[in-house]
C-alpha positions as CSV (number, residue, x, y, z in Angstrom):
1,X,-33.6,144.4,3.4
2,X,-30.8,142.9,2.8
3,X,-29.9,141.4,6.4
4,X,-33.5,140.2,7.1
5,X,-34.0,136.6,7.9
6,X,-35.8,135.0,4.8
7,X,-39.0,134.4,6.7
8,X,-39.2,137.9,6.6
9,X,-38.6,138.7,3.3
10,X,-40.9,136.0,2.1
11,X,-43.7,138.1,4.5
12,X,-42.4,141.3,2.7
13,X,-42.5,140.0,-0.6
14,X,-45.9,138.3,-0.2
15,X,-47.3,141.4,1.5
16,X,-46.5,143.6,-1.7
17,X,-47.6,140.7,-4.2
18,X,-51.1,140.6,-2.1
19,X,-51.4,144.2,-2.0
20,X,-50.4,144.8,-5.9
21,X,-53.1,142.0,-7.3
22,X,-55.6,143.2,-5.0
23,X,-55.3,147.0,-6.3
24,X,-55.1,145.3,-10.0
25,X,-58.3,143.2,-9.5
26,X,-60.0,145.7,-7.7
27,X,-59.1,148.4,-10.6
28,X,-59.9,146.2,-13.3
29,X,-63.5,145.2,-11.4
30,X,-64.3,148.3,-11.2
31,X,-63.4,149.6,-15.2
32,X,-64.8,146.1,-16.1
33,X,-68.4,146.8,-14.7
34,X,-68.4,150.8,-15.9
35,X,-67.6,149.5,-19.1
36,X,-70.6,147.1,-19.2
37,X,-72.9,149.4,-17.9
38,X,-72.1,152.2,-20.2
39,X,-72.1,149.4,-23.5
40,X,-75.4,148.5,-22.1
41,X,-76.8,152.2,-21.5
42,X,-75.7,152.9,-25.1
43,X,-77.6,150.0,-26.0
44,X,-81.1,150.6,-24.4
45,X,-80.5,154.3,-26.3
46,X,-79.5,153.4,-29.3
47,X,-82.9,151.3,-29.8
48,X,-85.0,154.2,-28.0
49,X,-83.4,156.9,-30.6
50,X,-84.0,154.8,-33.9
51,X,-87.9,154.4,-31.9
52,X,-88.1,157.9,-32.2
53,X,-86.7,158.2,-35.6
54,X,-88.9,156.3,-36.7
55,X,-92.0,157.7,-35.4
56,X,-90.9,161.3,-36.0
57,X,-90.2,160.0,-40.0
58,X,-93.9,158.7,-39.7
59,X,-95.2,161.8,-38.8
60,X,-93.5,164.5,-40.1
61,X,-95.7,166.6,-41.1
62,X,-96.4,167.2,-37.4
63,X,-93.0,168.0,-36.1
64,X,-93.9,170.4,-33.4
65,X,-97.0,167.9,-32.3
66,X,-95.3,165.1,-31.6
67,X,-95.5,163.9,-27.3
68,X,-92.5,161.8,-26.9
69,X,-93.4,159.3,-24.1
70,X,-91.2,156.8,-24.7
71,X,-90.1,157.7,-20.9
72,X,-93.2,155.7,-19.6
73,X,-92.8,153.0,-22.7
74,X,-89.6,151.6,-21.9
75,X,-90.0,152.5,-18.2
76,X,-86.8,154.2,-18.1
77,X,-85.3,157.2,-16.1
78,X,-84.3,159.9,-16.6
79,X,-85.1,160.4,-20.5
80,X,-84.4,163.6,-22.4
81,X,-85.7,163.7,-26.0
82,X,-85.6,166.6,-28.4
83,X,-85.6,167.2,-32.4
84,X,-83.3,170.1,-33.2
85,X,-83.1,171.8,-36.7
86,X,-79.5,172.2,-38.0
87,X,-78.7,175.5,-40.3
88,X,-76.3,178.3,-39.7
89,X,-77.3,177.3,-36.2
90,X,-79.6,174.9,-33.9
91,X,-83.5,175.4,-33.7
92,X,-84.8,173.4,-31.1
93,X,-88.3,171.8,-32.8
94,X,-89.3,169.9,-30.1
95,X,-88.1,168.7,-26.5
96,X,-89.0,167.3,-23.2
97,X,-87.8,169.0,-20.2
98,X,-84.5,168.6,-21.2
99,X,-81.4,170.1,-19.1
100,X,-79.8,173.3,-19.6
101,X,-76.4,172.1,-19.0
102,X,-75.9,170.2,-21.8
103,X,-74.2,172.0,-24.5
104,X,-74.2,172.3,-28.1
105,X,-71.5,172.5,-31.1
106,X,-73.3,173.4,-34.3
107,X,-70.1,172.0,-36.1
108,X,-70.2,168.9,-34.1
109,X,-74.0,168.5,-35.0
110,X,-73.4,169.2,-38.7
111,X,-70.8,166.9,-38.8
112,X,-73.1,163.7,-37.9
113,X,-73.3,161.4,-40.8
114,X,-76.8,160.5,-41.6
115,X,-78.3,157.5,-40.6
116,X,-75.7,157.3,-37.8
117,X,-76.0,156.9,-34.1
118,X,-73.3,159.1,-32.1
119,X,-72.8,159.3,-28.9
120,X,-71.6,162.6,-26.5
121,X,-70.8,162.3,-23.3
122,X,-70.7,165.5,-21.2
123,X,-70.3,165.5,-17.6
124,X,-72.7,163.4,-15.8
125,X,-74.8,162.6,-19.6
126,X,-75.0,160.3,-22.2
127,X,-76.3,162.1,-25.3
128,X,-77.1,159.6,-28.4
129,X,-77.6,162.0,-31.6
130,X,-78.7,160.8,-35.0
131,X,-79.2,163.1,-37.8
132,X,-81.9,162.7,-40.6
133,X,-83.4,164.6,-43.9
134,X,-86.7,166.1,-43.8
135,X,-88.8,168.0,-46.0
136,X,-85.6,169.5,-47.3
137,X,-83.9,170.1,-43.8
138,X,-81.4,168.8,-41.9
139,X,-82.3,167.3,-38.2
140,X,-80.7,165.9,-35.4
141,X,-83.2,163.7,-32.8
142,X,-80.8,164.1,-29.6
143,X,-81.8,161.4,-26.6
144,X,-79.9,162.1,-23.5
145,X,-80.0,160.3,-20.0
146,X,-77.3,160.5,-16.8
147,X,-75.6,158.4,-15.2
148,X,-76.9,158.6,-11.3
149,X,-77.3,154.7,-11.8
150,X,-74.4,153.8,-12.8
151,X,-72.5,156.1,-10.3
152,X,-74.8,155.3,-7.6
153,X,-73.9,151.1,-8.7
154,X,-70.2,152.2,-8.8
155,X,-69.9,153.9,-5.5
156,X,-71.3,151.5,-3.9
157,X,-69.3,148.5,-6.0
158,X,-66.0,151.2,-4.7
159,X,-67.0,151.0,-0.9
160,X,-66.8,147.4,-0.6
161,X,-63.9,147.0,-2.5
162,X,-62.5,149.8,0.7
163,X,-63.9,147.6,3.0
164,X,-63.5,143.8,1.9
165,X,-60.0,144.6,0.0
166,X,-57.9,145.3,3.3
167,X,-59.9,141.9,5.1
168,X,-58.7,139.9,2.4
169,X,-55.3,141.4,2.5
170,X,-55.0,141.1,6.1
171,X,-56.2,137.4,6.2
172,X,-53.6,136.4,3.2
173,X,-50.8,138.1,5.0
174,X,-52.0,135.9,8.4
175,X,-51.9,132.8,5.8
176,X,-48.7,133.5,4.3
177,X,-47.1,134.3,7.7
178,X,-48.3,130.7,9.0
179,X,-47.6,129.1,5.6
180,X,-43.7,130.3,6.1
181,X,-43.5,129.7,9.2
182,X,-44.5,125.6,9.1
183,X,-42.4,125.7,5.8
184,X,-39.5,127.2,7.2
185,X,-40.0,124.6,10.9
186,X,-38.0,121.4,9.4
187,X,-35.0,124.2,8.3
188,X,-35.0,125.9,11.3
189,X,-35.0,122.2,13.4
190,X,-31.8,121.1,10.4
191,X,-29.8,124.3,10.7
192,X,-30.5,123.1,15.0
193,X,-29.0,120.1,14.0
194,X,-26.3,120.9,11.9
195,X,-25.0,123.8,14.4
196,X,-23.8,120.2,16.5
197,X,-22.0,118.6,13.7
198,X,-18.4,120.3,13.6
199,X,-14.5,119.3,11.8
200,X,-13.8,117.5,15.4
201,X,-17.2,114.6,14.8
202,X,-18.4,114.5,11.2
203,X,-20.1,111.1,12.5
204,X,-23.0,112.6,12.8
205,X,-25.9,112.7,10.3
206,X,-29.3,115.1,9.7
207,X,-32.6,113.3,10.4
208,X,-34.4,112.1,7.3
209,X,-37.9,111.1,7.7
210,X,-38.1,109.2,3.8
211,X,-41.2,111.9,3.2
212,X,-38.8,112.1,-0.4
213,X,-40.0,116.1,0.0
214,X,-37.4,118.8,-1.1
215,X,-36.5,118.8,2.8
216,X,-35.5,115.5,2.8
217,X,-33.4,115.6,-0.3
218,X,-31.5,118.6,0.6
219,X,-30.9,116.5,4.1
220,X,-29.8,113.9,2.1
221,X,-27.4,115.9,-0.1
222,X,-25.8,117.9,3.0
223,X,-25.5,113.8,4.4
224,X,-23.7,113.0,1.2
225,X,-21.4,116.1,1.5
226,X,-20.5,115.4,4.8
227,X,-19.7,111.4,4.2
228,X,-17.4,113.2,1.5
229,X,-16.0,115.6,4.1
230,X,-15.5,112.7,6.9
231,X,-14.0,111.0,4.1
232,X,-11.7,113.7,3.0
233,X,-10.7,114.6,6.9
234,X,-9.5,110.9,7.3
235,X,-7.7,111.6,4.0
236,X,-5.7,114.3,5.1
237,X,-5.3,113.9,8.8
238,X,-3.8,110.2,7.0
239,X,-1.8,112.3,5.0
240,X,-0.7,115.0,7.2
241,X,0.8,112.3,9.3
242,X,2.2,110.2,6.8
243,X,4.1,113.2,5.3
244,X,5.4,114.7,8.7
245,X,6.8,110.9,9.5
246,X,8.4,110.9,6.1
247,X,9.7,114.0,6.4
248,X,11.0,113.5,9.9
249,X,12.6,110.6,9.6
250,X,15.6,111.8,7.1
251,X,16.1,114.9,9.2
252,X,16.4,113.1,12.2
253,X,19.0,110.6,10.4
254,X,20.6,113.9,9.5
255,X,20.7,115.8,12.9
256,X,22.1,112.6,14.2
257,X,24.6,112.2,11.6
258,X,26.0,115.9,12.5
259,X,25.6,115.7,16.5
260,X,27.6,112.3,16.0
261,X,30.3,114.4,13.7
262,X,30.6,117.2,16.1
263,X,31.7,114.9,19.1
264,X,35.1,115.0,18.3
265,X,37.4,116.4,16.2
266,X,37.3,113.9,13.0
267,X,39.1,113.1,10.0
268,X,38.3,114.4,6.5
269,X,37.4,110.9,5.7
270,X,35.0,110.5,8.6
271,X,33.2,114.3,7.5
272,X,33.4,113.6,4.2
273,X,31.1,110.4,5.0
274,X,29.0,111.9,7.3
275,X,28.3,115.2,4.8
276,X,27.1,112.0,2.0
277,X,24.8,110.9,4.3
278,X,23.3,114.1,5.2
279,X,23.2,114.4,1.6
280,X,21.6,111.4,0.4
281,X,18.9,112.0,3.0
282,X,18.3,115.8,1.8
283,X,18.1,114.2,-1.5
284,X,15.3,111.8,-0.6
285,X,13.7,115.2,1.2
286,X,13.9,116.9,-2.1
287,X,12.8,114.3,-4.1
288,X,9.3,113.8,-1.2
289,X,8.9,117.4,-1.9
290,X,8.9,117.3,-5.4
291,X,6.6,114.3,-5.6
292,X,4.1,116.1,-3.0
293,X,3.9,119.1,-5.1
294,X,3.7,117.2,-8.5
295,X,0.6,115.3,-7.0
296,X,-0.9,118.2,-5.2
297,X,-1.0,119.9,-8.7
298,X,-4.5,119.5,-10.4
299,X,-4.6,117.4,-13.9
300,X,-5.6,120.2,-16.2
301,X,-2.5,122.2,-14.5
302,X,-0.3,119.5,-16.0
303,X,-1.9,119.0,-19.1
304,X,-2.1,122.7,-19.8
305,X,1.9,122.8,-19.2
306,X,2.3,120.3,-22.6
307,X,0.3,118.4,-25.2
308,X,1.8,116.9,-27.8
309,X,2.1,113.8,-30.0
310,X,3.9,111.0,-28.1
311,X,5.1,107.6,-29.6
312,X,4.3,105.0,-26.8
313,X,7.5,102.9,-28.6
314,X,10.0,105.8,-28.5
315,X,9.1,106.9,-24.5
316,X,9.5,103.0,-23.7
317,X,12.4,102.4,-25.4
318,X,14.3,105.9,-23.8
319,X,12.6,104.3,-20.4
320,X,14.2,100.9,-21.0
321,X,17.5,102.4,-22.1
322,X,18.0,104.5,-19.1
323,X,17.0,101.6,-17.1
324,X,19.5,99.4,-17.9
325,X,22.4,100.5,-15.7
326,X,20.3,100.2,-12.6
327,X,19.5,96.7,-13.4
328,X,22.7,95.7,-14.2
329,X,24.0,96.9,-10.6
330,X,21.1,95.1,-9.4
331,X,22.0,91.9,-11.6
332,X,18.9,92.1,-13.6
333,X,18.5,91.4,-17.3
334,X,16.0,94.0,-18.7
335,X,13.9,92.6,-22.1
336,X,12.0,95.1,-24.1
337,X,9.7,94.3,-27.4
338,X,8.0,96.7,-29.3
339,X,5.5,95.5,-31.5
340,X,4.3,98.5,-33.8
341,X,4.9,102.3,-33.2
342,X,2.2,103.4,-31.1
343,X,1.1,107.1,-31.3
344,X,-1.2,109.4,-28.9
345,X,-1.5,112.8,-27.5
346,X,0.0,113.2,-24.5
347,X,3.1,114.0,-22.2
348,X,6.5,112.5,-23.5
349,X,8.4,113.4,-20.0
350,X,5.6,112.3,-17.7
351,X,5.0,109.0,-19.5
352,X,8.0,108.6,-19.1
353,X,8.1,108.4,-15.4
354,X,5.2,106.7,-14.9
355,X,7.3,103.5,-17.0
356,X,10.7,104.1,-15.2
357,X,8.9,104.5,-11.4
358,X,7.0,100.4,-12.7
359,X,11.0,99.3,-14.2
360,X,12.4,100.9,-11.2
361,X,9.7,98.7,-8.5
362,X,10.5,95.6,-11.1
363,X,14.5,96.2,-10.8
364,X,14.2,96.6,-7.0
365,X,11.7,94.1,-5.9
366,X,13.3,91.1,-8.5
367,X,15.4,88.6,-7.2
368,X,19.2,88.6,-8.5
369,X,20.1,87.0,-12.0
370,X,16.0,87.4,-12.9
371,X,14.7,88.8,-16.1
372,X,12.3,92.0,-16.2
373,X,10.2,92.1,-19.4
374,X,9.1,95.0,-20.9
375,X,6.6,95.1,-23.6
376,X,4.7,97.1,-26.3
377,X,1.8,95.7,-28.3
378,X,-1.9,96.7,-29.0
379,X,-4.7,94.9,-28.7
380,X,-8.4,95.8,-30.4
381,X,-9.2,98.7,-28.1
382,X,-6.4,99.7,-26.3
383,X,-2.6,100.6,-26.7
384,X,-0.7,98.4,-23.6
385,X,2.5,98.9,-22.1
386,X,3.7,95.8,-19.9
387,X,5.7,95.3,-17.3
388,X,6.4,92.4,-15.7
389,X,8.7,90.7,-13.1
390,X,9.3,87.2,-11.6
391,X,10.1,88.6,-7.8
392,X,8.6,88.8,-4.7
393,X,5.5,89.7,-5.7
394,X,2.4,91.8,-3.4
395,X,0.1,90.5,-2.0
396,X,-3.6,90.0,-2.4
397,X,-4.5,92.9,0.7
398,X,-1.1,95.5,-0.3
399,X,-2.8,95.1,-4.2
400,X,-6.2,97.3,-3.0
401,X,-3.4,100.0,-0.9
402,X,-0.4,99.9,-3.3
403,X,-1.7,103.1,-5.1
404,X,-2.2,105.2,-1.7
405,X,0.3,107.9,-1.0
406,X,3.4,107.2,1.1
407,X,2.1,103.3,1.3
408,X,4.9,100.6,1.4
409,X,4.6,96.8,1.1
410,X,6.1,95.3,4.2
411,X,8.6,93.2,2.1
412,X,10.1,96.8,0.9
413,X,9.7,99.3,4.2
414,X,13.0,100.0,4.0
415,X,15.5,102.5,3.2
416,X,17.6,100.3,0.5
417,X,14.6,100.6,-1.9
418,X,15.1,104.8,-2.4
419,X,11.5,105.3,-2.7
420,X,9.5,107.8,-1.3
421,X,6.4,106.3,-1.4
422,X,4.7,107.8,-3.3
423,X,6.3,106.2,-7.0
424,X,2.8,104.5,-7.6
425,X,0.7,107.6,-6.6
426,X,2.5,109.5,-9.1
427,X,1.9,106.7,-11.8
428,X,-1.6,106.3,-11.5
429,X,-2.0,110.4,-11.5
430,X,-0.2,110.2,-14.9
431,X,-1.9,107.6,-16.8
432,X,-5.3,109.1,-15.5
433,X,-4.3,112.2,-17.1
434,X,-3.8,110.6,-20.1
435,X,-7.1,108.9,-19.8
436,X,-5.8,106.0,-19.9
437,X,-5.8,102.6,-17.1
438,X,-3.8,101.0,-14.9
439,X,-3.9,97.5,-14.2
440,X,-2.0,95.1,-12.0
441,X,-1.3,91.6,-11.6
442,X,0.3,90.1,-8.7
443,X,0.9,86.7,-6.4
444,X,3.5,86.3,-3.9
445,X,6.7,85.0,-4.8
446,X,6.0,84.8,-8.4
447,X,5.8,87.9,-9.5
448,X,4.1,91.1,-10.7
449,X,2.8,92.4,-14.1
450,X,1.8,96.5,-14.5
451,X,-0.4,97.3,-17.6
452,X,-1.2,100.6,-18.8
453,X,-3.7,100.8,-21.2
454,X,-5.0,104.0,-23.7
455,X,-8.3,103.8,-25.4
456,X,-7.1,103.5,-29.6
């Protein structure tokens, strides 16, 4: 069952559906209608049996005289009537023919409450019994017909269930087969056309025929998905390159460093320089590495690692601190104002990165004897940290790419400015984690302003 198609399980499933409410209606038909004709026989007896009640209570002084015809009055057949007198045991006053298979209990007959209309049923009879007083005795008038009618209406009611039950099932299982099959037709022809779409051309799209039906939604959603797998392909093939030429690039510098040492015999001097350039470029490796692996990690992985309360004031003032002998090597004066003590839930070391990485860009991309401003302040809604420069600047087109992985302006594409490119990546990833914005304001040869910005 479990490896057929679902056309066929749908035909399987709708077979034994079919089959179960056509035994159920058939069933409950047929109890239905002998039901209603046994309510109904009771009926006609019960008003036949209080007839003869009455009559025999209007003549009782002739017991034994008394012709009941009521066969021929209410034109019913068969009819068995008889007066029986109840003692230690039966005494059967009067009768018509009545049949010999239909048994008495003494105790059952005794037992009739007066005035009451019972009724027996014994084999193929229905026996109606009421029990009256006379002349100081106890009788039971007993009116008794079978149920060849009823049977003979039921039989016949049974054979054309037999017959017409297994057409009907036959034709609904022809109706749900066709019903599948033209549902299951647009599937078939989408699983056709999605068999052609594979990782190598995710240009192509599923035909949607705007019917808004549930076909052409789920067309529509597998479109979406693949837009968002085309999209993330790019992404990574982008990547994948951009991270093997970053990666190659110091190892070549490196291999070449050591090919060029092991010429000729050299001096210590001359190893010792070309070991600190194989080192500073391992360096820059370790440091791609480390930033790859920080943003390949998911945000609740780094949240989950700490959570605490951080003051904004205190991480920018440690930032600014630790800043200050790379701008003074870069003759930049660094400026920082805090305004108020700024408090949210957070983490200290990664905040801290996020500021240095936006001092470090300021420092680097600044011209010499310029001043770097860094800021703390609130406004009504949100907590800002400020950064701002009066150097180079980037421009309007590098503004919409400067948050990309392994993007460079043009202006710094070069080794001197130690990045990996990936600093801004890395900043955006931790102030999204904190929920909070990034914003950034830039012009060419003017200079550039970072905000961050946490909801109060």
């Amino acid at each position: 069952m479990t490896n057929l198609s679902i056309k066929k399980k749908l035909l399987i499933y709708n077979i034994i559906i079919q089959t179960i409410i056509l035994l159920l209606f058939s069933f409950s038909l047929y109890k239905t209608l002998e039901s209603s004709s046994k309510d109904k026989l009771e009926s006609t007896l019960k008003v036949i049996v209080l007839d003869v009640v009455d009559d025999i209570v209007e003549h009782k002084d002739k017991l034994t005289k008394r012709v009941f015809n009521e066969e021929k009055e209410y034109k019913f057949k068969p009819l068995y009537i008889r007066l029986l007198k109840i003692d230690d045991t039966y005494e059967v006053i009067n009768s018509t023919i009545f049949p010999n298979d239909i048994k008495e209990n003494i105790n059952e007959l005794k037992n009739i409450n007066k005035n009451n209309i019972v009724f027996n049923y014994q084999k193929d009879y229905i026996i109606s019994q009421m029990k009256l007083f006379l002349n100081n005795q106890n009788y039971v008038v007993e009116v008794a017909t079978n149920f060849d009618t009823i049977n003979s209406t039921l039989e016949n009611i049974l054979y054309i269930l037999f017959f017409i039950v297994p057409i009907i099932l036959i034709i609904s299982i022809i109706a749900g087969y066709f019903l599948i099959y033209k549902s299951f037709v647009p599937i078939e022809l989408m699983l056709n056309n999605l068999k052609n779409i594979n990782a190598s051309d995710l240009s192509k799209r599923l035909e949607s025929k705007n019917m808004n039906d549930e076909i052409d939604l789920l067309a529509n959603e597998i479109n979406n998905l693949l837009q968002r797998l085309q999209l993330s392909f790019e992404k990574i093939s982008q990547f994948s390159s951009d991270a093997s030429h970053e990666l190659k690039t110091p190892l070549t510098i490196i291999r070449g460093e050591i090919e060029i040492a092991l010429r000729k015999d050299r001096t210590t001097k001359e190893y010792k320089e070309s070991f600190e350039n194989c080192l500073d470029e391992i360096l820059v490796i370790q440091q791609t590495i480390d930033d790859l692996l920080f943003l390949a990690k998911e945000e609740y992985e780094v949240l989950e690692e700490t959570k605490e309360d951080v003051y904004l004031d205190e991480v920018t003032n440690e930032a600014y601190k630790e800043m200050l002998s790379f701008a003074k090597l870069r003759d930049i004066k660094l400026l920082c104002k805090i305004d108020e003590p700024i408090q949210i839930k957070g983490h200290h070391k990664l905040l801290k990165i996020a500021i240095k990485n936006i001092i470090k860009n300021a420092i680097t991309f600044s011209h010499k004897n310029e001043d770097v401003y860094i800021k703390n302040y609130s406004d009504d809604a949100y907590y800002i940290i400020s950064i701002e420069d009066k150097g180079i600047g980037i421009s309007k087109e590098d503004q919409k790419k400067i948050f990309e992985k392994f993007f460079r302006t043009d202006k710094s594409r070069n080794k001197e400015s130690g990045g990996t490119g990936l600093g801004m990546s890395i900043v955006k990833k931790i102030v999204k984690i904190h929920k909070g914005e990034i914003e950034l304001k830039s012009q060419e040869n003017k200079g550039t302003c970072v905000y961050f910005k946490f909801l109060k």
